[in-house]
C-alpha positions in Angstrom: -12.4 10.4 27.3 -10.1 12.7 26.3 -8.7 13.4 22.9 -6.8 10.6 21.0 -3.1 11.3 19.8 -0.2 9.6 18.4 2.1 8.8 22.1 5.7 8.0 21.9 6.7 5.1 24.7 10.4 4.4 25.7 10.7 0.9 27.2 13.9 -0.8 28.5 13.8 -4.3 29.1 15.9 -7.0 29.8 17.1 -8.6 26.7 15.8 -12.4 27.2 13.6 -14.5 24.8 9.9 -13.4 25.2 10.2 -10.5 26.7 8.6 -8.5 23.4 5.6 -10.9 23.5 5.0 -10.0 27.1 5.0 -6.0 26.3 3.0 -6.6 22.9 0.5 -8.7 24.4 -0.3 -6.0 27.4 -1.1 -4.1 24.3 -3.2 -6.2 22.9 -5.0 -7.4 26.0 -6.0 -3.2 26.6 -7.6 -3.4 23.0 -4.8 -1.0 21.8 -3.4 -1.4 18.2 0.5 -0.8 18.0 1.1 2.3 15.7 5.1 1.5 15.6 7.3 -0.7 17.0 11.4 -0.4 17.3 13.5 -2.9 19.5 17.4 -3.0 19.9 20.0 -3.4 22.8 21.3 -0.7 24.5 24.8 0.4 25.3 24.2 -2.7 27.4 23.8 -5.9 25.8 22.0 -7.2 28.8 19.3 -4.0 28.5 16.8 -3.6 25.2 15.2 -0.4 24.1 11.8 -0.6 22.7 10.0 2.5 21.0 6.7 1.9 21.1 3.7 4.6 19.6 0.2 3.8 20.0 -2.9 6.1 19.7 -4.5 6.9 22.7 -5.8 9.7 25.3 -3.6 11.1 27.4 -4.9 9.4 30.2 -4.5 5.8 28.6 -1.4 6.4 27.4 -0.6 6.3 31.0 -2.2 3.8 32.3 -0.7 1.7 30.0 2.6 2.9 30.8 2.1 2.2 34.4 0.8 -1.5 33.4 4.5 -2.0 31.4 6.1 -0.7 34.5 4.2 -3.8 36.6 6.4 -6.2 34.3 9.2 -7.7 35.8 11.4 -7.6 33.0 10.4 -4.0 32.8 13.6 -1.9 33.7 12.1 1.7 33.0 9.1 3.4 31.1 8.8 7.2 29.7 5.7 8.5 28.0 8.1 10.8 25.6 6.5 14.7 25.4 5.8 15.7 21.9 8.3 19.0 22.1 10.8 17.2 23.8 11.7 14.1 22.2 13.8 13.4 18.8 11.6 11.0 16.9 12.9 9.5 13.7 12.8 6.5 11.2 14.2 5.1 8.6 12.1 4.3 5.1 13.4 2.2 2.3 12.1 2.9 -1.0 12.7 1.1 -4.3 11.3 2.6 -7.0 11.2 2.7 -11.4 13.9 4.2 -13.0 13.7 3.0 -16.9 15.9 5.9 -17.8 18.3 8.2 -17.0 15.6 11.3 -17.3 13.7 9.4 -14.2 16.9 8.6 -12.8 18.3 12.0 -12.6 14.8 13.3 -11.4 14.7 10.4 -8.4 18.3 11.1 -7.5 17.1 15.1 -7.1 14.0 14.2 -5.1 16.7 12.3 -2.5 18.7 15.3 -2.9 16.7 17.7 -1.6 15.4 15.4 1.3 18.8 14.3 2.2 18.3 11.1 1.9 20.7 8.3 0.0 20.9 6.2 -3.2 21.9 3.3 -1.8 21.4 0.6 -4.5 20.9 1.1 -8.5 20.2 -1.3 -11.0 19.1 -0.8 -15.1 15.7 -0.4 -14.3 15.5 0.8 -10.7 16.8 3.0 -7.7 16.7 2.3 -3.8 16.3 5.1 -1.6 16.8 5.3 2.1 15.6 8.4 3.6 15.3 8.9 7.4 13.1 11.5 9.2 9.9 12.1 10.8 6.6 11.2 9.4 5.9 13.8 7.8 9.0 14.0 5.8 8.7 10.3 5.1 5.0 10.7 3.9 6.4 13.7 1.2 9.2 11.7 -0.2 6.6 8.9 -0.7 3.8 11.3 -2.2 6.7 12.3 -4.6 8.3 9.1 -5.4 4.7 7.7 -6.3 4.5 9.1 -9.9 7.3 6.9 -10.6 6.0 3.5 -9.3 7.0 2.4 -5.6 8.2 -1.2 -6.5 8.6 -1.4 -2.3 8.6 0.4 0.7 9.5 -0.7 4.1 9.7 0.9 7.2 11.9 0.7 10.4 9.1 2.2 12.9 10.1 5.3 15.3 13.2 5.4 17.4 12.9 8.4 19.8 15.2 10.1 22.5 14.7 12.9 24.4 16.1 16.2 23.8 19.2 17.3 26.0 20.1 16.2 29.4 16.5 13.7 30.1 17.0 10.0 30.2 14.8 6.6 30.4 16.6 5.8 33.6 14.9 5.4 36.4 16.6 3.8 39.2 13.2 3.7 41.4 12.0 0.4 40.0 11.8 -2.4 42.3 11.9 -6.0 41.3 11.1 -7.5 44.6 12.0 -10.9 45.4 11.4 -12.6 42.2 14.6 -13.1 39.6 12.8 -13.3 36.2 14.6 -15.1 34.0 17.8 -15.8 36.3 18.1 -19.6 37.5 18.0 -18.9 41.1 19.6 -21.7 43.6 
């Protein structure tokens, strides 16, 4: 067994009803734990996108993406390279801010991470910051001396870098329409 990492997966699907169960449950079935999980349309409302990242050996990693590919509402897979993929999330954080000392000193900490101050009440301050994980994880480390009220997390969206795509036009459905009623 080779050595377990963090593996980006770029899914598209068609966009029916049960169609994430299906994907998630292949997961589960393998004995795999899902790290992250992002699902949206496309530019085609008939096509989803899901961004999945699970730990795993290489190896695993793609034998699971040739299990997703055996799905017939499967359209494409790619097992996303490390150096060649754009990976990012975004993190909502809600956190004290009795006074305007901690105020000004949250709103600096957002600042310098380029995130935003999207919602402010008397007694707190909502960031949204979007990155990788390890920018994420420092705004958090940072934001923690004030009091995280709440955090919640997107999960990873990833594309790769320059000209690549998730296309592949080599999948064959065979005979069966899933999800079409077929006369």
């Amino acid at each position: 067994m080779g050595e377990v990492l963090r593996h980006t997966l770029a899914v598209q699907v068609d966009n029916e009803a049960g169609v994430l169960s299906q994907v998630s449950r292949l997961f589960s079935r393998k004995g795999y734990n899902i790290e992250s999980l992002a699902v949206g349309t496309t530019d085609s409302p008939l096509i989803s996108r899901i961004t999945i990242e699970v730990l795993a050996d290489q190896l695993h990693a793609e034998l699971l993406c040739n299990q997703l590919r055996k799905l017939l509402p499967v359209h494409s897979v790619k097992l996303l390279e490390p150096t060649q993929a754009i990976r990012r999330e975004l993190v909502l954080i809600k956190v004290n801010a009795l006074n305007s000392e901690v105020r000004n000193e949250v709103i600096q900490i957002a600042n310098i991470f380029r995130g935003s101050i999207i919602d402010v009440s008397t007694e707190t301050l909502t960031l949204s910051i979007i990155g990788d994980e390890k920018k994420t994880v420092a705004v958090s480390k940072l934001l923690e001396e004030f009091g995280i009220i709440e955090l919640v997390r997107t999960g990873m969206v990833a594309l790769e870098r320059g000209q690549y795509t998730i296309n592949e036009d080599t999948k064959e459905k065979g005979e069966f329409n899933y999800g079409k009623n077929v006369l």
